[in-house]
N, C-alpha and C positions, 0 to 999 in steps of 0.2 A: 391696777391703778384705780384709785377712790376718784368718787368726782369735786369738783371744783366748790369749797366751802363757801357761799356769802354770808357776811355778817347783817343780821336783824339785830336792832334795839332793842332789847324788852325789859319788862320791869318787872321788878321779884317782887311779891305781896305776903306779906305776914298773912297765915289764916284766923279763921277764927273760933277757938273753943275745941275743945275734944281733941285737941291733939293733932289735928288737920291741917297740911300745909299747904299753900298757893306757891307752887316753885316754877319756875320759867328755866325751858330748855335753852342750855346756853350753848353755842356753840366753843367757846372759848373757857375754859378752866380759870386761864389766869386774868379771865374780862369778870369774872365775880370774886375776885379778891383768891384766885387757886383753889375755891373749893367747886364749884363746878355746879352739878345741881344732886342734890341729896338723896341717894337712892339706899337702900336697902340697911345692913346694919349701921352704918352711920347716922341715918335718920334717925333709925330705932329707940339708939342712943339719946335720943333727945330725950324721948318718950310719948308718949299719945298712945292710941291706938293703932295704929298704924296704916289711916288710910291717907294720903299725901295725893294731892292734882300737879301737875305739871305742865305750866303754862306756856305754850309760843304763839304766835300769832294765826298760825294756821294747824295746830295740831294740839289737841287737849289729853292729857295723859292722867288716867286716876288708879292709882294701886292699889292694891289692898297688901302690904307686908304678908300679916298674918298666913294671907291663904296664898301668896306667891304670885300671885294673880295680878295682872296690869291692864288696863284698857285704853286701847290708843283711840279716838274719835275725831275723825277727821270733820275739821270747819275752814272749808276754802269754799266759802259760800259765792254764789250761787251754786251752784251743780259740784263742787268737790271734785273739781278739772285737776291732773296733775300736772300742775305749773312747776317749772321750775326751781321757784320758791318753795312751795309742799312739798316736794322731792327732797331737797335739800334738811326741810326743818324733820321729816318724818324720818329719815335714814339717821340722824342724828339723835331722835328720840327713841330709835331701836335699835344702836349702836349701844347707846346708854342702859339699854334696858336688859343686853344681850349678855353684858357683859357685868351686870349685877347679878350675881347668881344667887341672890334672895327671888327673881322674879322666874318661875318655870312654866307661867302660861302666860299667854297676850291673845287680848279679845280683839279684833279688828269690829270698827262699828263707825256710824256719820254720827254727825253734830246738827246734820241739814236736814229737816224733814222732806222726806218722799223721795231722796238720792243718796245711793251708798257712796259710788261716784262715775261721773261721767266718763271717766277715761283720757284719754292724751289731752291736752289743751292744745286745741289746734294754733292758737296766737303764738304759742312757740316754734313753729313749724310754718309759718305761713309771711312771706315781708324781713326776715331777719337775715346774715349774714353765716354761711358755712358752718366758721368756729363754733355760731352760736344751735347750730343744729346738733352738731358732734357735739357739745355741750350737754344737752339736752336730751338726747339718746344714749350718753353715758349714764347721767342720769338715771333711767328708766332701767337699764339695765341692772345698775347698784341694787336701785329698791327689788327691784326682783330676784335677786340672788341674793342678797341679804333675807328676806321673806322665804323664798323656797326652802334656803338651808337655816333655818332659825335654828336652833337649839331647843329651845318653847314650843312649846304646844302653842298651834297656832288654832283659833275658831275666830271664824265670820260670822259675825252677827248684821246679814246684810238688812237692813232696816229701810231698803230704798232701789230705785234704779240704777241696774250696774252694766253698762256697757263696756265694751272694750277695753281698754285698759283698766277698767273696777272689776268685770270680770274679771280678767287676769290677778287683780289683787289676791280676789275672793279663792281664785282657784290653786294659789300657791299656800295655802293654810291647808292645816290636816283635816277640817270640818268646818262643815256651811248651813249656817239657817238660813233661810228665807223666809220673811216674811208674805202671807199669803193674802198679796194685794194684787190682782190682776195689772195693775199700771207698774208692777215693782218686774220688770223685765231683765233679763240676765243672759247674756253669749258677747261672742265674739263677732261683731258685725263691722267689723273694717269697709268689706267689698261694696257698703253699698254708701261708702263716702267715695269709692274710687282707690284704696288704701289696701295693699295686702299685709295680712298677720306677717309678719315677722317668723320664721323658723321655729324659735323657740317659745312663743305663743300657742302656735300648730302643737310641738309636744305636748306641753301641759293638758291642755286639750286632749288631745288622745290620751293621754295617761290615766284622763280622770274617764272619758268618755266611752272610750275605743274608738279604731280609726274610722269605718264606716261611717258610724254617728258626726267623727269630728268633718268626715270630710264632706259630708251632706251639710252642716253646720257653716261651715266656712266658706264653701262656696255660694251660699246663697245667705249667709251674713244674718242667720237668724238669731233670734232674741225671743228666749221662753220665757213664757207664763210661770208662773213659780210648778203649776203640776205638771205642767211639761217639762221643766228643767228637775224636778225630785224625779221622773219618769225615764228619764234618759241619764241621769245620776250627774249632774252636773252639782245640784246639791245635795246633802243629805239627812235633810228635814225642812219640811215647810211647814209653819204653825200661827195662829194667830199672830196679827202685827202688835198686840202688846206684851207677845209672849218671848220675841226674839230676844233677848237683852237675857232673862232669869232661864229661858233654854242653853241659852249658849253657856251661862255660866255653869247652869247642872251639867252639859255636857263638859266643861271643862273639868270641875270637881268629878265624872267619873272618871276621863282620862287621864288625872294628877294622881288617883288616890289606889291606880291598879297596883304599883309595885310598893306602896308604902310599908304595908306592915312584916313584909319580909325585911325588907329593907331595915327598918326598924331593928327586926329581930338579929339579923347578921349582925347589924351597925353596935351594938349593944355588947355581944357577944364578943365582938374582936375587941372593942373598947375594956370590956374585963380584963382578957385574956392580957393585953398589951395597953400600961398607962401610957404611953408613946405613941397611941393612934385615935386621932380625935375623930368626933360624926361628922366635921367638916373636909376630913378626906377621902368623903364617898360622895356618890353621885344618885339620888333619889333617879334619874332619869336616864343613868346611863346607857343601860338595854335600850330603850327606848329611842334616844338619840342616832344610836347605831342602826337599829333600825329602820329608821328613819332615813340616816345618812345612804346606806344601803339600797336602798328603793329610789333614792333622787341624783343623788352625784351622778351617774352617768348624763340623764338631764342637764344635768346643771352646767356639768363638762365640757357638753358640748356648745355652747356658747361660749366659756372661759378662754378654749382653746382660740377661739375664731371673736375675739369679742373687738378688736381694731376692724378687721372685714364688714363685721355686721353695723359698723357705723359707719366706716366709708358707703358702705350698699346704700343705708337710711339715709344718708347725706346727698350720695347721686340722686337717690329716686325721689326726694322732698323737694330738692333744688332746682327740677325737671321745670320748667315754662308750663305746659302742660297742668300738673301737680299745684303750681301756685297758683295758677288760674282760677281751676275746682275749688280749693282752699278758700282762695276770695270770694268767691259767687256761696261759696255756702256760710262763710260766717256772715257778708251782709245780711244774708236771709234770716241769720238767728239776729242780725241787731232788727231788722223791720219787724220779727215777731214782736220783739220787745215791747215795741212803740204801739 
């Protein structure tokens, strides 16, 4: 079961020059007159060059056709919490993107200087009513199983602070830059809000980490240094902070470009041999995807199997007296930081 759509307003913008368009994630098809928002050979069609932004309110989308390539950069300013809202608008923006098969990379990256993103928004979790909890741990979930299993080469371009659930973001892509700013800090530190990882948070972790490492990590809710976390492999590259953006794309064009020119070559060859089989009945990525698939379904499975359980669980333990107490005593503290 997908989770619960809300509808955002937004406004589509002609771009301007070269071929460049301002288009707004729409959640609804037939809210923009049935055509939806313009992805891949349909844009193309138009003509330009083919690089196209994709506007929502909390999620900025910029492609490039040409090289297949999408970058999604998240703007839920301040700290890039995932609210409800962002949940909703980013699952929608890589449902759309998932299923354009002109796009076979996506860059994860912020819009927010000095935060990739802060992880769970505690204000959804804190003061609200059950449904609205199960709500919102569906949520969470979607986006993470939509990400684990993408199709796309996924890379982090984390350009900021990634705690807990931005960790988790960063850690369901197939590759991670870090920017090598001592204040840009990256783990899973639930424990030391009062909060345990969730099961399937622990896996990922161990997948990428091993278990030792995860389980020293988790119990005491640590948060690397960019060389501590390339040291312990949570990511894998930390380089200059103005270099995260043009790393992750090199690393992306070498990942896109390993099966090409076979590919190519086969693709070419059967098209000779048989005018009845066109290059858009092959799949640039397919080894890959399996491979891919291969190495995570089990993961992934195990959540799918149990995914009603693990929101009742998050529902009990959030709803706890106890739990909402913590909650309130620590967002006050972040509103008096403010002040």
């Amino acid at each position: 079961m997908g989770i619960k759509r809300r509808s955002n307003p937004v406004v589509e913008q002609d771009g301007a020059g070269g071929g460049a368009e301002d288009l707004c994630c729409r959640e609804d098809p037939a809210a923009a007159g049935g055509c939806g928002v313009w992805l891949g050979a349909e844009a193309a069609a138009r003509g330009g060059n083919g690089a196209r932004r994709f506007v929502s309110q909390r999620v900025l989308v910029e492609s490039d056709v040409t090289a297949g390539i999408a970058t999604i950069k998240f703007k839920n300013p301040p700290v890039n919490s995932l609210s409800l809202e962002f949940l909703t608008e980013f699952i929608i923006c890589l449902e759309k993107l998932e299923n354009d098969k002109t796009y076979r990379g996506l860059i994860l990256t912020s819009d927010c200087p000095g935060i990739f993103s802060a992880g769970l928004d505690l204000r959804e979790m804190c003061g609200k009513n059950l449904a609205h909890y199960a709500e919102y741990w569906r949520a969470i979930q979607e986006t993470w199983l939509k990400l684990y299993l993408s199709n796309m080469v996924l890379v982090a371009a984390i350009n900021g602070a990634s705690p807990a659930g931005g960790c988790l973001m960063a850690l369901s892509s197939d590759y991670r830059v870090l920017a090598d700013n001592p204040r840009y800090r990256i783990g899973l530190n639930e424990t030391l809000l009062g909060i345990v990882a969730p099961f399937w948070f622990k896996d990922v972790l161990v997948n990428t980490i091993g278990h030792r490492a995860a389980e020293h990590a988790l119990q005491l809710g640590l948060l690397f240094q960019p060389t501590e976390a390339l040291q312990v492999g949570m990511v894998d590259q930390v380089v200059p902070e103005d270099q995260v953006q043009s790393t992750a794309l090199s690393v992306m064009t070498e990942w896109l470009a390993i099966p090409v020119l076979r590919f190519l070559s086969e693709c070419l060859r059967k098209i000779g041999n048989d005018p009845t089989v066109s290059a858009t009945s092959f799949s640039l990525d397919h080894a890959r995807q399996l491979t891919k698939s291969m190495m995570r379904k089990a993961t992934a499975d195990n959540l799918i199997k149990q995914r009603e359980a693990d929101i009742q669980n998050f529902v009990s333990f959030v709803s706890r007296d106890s739990i909402q107490k913590s909650l309130q005593v620590y967002l006050e503290k972040l509103k008096q930081k403010k002040h």
